[in-house]
PDB file of N, CA, C and O in Angstrom, chain B, residues numbered from 101:
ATOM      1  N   UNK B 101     -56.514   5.062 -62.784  1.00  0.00           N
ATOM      2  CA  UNK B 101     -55.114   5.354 -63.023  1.00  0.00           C
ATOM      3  C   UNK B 101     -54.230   4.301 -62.353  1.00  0.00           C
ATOM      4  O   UNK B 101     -53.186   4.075 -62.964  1.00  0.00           O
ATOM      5  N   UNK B 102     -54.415   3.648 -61.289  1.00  0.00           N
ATOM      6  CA  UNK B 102     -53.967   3.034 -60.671  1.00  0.00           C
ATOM      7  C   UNK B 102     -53.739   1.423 -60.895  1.00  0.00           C
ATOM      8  O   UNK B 102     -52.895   0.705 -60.358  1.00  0.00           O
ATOM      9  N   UNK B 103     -54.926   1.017 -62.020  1.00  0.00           N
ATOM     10  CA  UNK B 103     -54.911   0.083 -63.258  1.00  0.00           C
ATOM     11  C   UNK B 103     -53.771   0.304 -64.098  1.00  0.00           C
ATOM     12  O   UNK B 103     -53.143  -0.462 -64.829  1.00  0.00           O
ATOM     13  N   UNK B 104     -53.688   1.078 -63.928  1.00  0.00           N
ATOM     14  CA  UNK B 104     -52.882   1.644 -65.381  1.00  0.00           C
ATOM     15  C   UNK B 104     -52.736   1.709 -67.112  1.00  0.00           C
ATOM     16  O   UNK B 104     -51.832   1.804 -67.942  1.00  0.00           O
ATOM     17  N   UNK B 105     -54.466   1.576 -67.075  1.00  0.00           N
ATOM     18  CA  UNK B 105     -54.999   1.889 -68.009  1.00  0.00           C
ATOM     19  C   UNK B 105     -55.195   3.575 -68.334  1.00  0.00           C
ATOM     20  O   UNK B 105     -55.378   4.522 -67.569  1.00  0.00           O
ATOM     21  N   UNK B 106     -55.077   3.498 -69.743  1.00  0.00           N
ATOM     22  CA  UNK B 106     -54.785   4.678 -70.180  1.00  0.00           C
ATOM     23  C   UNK B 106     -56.473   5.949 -70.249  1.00  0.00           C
ATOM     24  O   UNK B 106     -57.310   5.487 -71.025  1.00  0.00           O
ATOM     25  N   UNK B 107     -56.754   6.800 -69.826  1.00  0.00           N
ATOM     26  CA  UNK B 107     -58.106   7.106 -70.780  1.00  0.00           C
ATOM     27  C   UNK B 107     -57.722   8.886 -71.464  1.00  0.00           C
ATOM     28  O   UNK B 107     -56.869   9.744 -71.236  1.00  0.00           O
ATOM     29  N   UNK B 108     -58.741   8.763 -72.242  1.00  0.00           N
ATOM     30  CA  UNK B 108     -58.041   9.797 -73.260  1.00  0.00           C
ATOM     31  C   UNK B 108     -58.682  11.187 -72.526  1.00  0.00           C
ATOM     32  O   UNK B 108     -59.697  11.151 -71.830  1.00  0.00           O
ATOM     33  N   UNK B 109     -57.815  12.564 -72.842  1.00  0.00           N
ATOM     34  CA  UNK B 109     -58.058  13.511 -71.451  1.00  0.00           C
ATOM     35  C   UNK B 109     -59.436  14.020 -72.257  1.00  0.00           C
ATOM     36  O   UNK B 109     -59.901  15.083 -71.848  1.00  0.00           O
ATOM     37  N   UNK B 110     -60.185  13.311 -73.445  1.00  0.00           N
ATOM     38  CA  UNK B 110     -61.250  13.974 -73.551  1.00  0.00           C
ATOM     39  C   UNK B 110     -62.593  13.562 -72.431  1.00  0.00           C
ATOM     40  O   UNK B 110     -63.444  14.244 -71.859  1.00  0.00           O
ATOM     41  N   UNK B 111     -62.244  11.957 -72.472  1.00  0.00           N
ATOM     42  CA  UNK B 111     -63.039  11.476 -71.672  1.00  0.00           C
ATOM     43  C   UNK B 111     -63.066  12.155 -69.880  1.00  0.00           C
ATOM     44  O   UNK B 111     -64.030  12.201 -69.117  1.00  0.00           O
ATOM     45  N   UNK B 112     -61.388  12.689 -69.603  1.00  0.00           N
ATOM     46  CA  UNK B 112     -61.316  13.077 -68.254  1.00  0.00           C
ATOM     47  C   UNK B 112     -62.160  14.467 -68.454  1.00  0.00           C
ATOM     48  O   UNK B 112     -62.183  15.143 -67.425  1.00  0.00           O
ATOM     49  N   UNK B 113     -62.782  14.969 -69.447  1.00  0.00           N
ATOM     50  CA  UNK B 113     -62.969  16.340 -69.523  1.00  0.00           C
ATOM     51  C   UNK B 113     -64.180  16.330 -69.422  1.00  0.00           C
ATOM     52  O   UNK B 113     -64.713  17.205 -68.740  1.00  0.00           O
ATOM     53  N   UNK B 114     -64.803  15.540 -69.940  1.00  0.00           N
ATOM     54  CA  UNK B 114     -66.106  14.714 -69.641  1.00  0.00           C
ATOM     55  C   UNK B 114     -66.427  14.444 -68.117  1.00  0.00           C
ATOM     56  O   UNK B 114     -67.327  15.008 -67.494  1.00  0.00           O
ATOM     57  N   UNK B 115     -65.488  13.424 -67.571  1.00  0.00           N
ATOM     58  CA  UNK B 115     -65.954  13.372 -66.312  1.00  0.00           C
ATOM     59  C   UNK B 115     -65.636  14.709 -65.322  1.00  0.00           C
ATOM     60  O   UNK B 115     -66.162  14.786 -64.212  1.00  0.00           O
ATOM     61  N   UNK B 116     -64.887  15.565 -65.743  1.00  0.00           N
ATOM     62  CA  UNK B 116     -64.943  17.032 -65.064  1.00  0.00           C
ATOM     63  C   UNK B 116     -66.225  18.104 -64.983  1.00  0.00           C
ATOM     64  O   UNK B 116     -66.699  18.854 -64.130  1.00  0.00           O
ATOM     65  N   UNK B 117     -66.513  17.729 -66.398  1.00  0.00           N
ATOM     66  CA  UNK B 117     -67.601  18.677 -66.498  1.00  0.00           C
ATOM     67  C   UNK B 117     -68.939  17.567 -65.760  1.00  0.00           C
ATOM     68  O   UNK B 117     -69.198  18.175 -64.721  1.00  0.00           O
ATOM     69  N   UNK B 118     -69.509  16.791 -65.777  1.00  0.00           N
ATOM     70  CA  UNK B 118     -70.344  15.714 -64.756  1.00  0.00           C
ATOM     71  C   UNK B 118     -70.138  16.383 -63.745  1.00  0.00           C
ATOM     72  O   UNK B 118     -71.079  17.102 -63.408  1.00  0.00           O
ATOM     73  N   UNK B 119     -68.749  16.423 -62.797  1.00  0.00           N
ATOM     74  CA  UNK B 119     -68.691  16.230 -61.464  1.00  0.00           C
ATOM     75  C   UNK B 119     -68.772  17.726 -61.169  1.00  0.00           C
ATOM     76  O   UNK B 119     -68.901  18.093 -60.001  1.00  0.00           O
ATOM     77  N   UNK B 120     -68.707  18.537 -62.088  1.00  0.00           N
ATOM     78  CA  UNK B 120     -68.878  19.633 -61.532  1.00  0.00           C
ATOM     79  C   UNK B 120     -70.417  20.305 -61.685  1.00  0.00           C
ATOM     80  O   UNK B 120     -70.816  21.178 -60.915  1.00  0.00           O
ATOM     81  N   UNK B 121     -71.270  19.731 -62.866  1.00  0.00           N
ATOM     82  CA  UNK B 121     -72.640  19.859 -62.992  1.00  0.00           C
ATOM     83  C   UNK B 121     -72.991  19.437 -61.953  1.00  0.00           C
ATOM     84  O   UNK B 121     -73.389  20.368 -61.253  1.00  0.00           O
ATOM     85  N   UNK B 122     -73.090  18.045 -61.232  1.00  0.00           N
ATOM     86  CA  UNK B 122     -73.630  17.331 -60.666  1.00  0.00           C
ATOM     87  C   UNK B 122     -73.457  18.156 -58.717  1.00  0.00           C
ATOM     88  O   UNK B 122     -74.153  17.922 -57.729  1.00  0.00           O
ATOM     89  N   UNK B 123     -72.351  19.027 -58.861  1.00  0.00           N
ATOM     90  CA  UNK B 123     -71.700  19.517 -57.698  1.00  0.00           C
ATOM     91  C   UNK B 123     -72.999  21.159 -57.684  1.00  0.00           C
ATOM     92  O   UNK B 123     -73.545  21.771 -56.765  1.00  0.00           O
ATOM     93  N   UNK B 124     -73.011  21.277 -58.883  1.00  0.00           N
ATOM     94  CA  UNK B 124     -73.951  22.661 -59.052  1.00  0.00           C
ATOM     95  C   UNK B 124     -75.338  21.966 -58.535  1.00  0.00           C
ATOM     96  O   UNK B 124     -75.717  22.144 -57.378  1.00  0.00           O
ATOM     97  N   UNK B 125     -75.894  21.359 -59.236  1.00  0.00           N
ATOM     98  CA  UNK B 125     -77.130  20.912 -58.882  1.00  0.00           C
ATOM     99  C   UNK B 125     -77.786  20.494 -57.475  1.00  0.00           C
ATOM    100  O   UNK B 125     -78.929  20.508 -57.019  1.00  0.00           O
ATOM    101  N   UNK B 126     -76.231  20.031 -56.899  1.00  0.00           N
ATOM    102  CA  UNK B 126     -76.209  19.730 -55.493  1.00  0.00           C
ATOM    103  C   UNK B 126     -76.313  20.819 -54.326  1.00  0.00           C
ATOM    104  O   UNK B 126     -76.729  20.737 -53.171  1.00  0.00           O
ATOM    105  N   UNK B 127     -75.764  21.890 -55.088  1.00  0.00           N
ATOM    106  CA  UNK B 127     -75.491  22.772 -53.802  1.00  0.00           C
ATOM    107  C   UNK B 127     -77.025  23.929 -54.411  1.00  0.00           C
ATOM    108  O   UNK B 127     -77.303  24.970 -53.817  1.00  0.00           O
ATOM    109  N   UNK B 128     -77.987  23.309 -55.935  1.00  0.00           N
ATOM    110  CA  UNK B 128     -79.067  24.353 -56.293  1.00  0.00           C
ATOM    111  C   UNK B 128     -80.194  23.943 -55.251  1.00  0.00           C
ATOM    112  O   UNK B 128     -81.020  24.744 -54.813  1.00  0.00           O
ATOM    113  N   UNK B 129     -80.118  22.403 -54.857  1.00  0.00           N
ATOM    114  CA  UNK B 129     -81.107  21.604 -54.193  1.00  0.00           C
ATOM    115  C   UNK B 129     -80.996  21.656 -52.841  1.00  0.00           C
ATOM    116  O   UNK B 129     -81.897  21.346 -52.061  1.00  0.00           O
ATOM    117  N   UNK B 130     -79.722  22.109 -52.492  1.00  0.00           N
ATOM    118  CA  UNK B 130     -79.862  22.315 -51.256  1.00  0.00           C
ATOM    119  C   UNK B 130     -80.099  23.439 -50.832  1.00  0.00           C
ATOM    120  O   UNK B 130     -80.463  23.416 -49.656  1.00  0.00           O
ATOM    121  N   UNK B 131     -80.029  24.849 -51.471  1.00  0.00           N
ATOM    122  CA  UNK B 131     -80.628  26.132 -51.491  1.00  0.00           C
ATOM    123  C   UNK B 131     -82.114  26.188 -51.646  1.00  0.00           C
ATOM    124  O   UNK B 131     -82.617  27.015 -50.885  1.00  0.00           O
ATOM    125  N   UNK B 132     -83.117  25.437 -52.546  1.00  0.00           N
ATOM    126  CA  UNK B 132     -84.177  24.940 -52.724  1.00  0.00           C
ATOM    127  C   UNK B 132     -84.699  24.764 -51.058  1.00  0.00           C
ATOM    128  O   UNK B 132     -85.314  25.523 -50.309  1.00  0.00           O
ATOM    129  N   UNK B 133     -84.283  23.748 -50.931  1.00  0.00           N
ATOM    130  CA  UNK B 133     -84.454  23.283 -49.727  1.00  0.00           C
ATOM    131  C   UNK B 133     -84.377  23.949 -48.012  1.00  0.00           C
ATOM    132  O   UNK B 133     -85.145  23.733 -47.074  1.00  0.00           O
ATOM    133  N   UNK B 134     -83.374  24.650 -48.065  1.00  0.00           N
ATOM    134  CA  UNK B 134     -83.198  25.905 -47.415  1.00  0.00           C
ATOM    135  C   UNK B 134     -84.721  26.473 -47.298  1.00  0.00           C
ATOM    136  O   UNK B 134     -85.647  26.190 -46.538  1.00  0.00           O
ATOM    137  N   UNK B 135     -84.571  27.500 -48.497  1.00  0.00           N
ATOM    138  CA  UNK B 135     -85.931  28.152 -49.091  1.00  0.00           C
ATOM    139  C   UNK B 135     -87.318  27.561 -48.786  1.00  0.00           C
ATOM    140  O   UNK B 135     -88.326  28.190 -48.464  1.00  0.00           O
ATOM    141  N   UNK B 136     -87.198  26.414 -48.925  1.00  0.00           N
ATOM    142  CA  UNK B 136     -88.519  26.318 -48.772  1.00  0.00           C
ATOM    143  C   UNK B 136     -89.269  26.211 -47.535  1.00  0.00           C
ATOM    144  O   UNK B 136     -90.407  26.615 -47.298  1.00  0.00           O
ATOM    145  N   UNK B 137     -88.010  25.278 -46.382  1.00  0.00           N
ATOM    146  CA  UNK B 137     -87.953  24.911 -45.394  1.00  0.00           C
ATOM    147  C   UNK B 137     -88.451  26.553 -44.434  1.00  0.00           C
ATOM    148  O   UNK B 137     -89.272  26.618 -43.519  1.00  0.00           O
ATOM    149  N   UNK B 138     -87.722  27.590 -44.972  1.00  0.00           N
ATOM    150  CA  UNK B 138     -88.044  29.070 -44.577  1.00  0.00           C
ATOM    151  C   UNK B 138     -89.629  29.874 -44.600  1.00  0.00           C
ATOM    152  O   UNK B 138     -90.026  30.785 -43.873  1.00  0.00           O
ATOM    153  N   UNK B 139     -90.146  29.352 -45.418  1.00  0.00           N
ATOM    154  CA  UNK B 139     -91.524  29.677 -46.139  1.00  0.00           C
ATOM    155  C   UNK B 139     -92.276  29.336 -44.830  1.00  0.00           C
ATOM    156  O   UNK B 139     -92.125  28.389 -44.060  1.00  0.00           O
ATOM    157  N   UNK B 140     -93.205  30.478 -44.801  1.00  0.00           N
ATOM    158  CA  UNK B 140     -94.453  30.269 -43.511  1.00  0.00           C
ATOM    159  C   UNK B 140     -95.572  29.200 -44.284  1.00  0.00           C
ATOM    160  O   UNK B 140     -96.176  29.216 -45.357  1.00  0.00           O
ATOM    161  N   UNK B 141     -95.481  28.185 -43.003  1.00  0.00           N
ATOM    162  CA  UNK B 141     -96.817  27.202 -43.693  1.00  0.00           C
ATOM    163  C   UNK B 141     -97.848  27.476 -42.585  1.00  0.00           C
ATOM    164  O   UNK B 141     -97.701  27.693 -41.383  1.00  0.00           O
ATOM    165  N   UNK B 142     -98.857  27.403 -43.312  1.00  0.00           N
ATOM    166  CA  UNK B 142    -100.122  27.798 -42.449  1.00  0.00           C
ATOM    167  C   UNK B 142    -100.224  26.745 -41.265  1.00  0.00           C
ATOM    168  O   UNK B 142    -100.385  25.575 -41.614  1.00  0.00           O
ATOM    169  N   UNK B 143    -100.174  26.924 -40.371  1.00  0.00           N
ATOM    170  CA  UNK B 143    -100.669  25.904 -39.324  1.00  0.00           C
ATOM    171  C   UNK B 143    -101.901  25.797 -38.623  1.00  0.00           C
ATOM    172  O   UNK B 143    -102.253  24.841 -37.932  1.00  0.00           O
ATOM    173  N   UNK B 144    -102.753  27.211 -38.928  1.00  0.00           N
ATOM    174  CA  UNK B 144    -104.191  27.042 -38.566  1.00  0.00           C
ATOM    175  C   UNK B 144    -105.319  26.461 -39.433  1.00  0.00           C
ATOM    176  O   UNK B 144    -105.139  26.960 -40.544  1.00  0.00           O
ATOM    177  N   UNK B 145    -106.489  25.584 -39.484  1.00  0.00           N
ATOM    178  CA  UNK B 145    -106.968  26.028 -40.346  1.00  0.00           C
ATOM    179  C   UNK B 145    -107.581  27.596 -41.193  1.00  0.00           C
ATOM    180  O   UNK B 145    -107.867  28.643 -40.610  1.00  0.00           O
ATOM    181  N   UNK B 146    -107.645  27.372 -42.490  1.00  0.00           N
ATOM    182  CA  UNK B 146    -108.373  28.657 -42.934  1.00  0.00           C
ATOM    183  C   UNK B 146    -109.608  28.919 -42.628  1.00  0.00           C
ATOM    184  O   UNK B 146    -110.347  27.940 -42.733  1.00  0.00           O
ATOM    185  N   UNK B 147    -110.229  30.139 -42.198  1.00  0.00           N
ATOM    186  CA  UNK B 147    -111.723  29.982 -41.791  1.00  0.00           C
ATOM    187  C   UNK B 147    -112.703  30.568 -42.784  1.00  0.00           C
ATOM    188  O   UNK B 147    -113.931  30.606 -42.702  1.00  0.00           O
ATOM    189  N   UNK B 148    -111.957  30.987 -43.678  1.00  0.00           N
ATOM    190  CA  UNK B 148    -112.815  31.558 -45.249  1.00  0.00           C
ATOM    191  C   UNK B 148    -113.244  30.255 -45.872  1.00  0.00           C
ATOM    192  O   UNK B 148    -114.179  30.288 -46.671  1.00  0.00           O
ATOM    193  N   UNK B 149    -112.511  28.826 -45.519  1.00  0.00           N
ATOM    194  CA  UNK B 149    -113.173  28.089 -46.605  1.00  0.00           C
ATOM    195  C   UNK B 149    -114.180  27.205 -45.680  1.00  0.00           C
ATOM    196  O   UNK B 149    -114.257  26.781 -44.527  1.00  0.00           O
ATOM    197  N   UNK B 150    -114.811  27.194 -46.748  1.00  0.00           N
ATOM    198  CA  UNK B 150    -116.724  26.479 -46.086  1.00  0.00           C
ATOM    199  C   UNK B 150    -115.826  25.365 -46.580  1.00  0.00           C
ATOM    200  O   UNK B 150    -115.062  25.243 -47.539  1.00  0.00           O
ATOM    201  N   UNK B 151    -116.235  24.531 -45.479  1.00  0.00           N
ATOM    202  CA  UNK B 151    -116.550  22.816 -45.410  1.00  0.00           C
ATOM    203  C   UNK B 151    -117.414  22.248 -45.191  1.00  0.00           C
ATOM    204  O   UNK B 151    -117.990  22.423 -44.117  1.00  0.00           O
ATOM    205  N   UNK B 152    -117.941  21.182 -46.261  1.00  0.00           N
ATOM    206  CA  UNK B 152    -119.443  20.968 -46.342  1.00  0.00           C
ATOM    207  C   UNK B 152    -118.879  19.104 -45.505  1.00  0.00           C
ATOM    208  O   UNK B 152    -117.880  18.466 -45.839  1.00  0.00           O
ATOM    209  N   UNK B 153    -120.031  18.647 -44.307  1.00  0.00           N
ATOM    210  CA  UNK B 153    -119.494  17.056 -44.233  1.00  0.00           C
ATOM    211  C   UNK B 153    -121.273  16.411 -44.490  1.00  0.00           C
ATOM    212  O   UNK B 153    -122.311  17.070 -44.549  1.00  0.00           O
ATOM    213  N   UNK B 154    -121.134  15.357 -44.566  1.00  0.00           N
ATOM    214  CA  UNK B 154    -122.302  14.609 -44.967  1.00  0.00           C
ATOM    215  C   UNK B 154    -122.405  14.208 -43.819  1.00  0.00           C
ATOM    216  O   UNK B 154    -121.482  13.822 -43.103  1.00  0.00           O
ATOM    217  N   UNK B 155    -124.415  14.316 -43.351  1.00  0.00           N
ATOM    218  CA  UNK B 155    -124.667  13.452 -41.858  1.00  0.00           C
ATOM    219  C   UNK B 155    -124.881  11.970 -42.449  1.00  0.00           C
ATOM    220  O   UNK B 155    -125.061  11.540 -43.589  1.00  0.00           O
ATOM    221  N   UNK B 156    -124.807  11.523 -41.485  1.00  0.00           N
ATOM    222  CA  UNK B 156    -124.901   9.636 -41.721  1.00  0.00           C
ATOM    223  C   UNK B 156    -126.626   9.616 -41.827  1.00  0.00           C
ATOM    224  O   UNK B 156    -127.405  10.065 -40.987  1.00  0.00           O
ATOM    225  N   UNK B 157    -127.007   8.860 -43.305  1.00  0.00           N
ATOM    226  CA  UNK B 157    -128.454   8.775 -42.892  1.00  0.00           C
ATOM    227  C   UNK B 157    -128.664   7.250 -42.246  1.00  0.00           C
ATOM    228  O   UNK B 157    -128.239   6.104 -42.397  1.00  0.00           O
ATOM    229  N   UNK B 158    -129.672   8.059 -41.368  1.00  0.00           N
ATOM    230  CA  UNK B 158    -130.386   6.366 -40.663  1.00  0.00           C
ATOM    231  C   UNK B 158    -131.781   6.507 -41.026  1.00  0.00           C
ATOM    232  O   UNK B 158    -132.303   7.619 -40.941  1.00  0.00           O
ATOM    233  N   UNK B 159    -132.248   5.797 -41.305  1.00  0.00           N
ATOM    234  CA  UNK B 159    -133.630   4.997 -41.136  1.00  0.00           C
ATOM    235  C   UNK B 159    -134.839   5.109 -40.112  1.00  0.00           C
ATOM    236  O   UNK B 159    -135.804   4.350 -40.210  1.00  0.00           O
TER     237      UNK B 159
END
């Protein structure tokens, strides 16, 4: 605006609806994030699962 070039208010309607998608998505990802950050992560190993390791063969 400050150009003082003209743009047509469809295009401003356009960039309204962007900045306000882009404002949704922002505040969906940061709820995401929240959430997940909340979630118990296991910090022990599990002791139900068998782990098989290979011995080193020697000769």
């Amino acid at each position: 605006m400050r150009s003082g070039q003209l743009i047509p208010a469809s295009a401003l309607a356009k960039q309204k609806e962007d900045a306000e998608k882009l404002i949704k998505d922002l505040e969906e990802a940061v709820r995401s994030e929240i959430s997940h950050r909340r979630t118990k992560i296991q910090t022990e190993p599990d002791k139900t699962v068998v782990h098989y390791t290979r011995e080193p063969f020697e000769e």
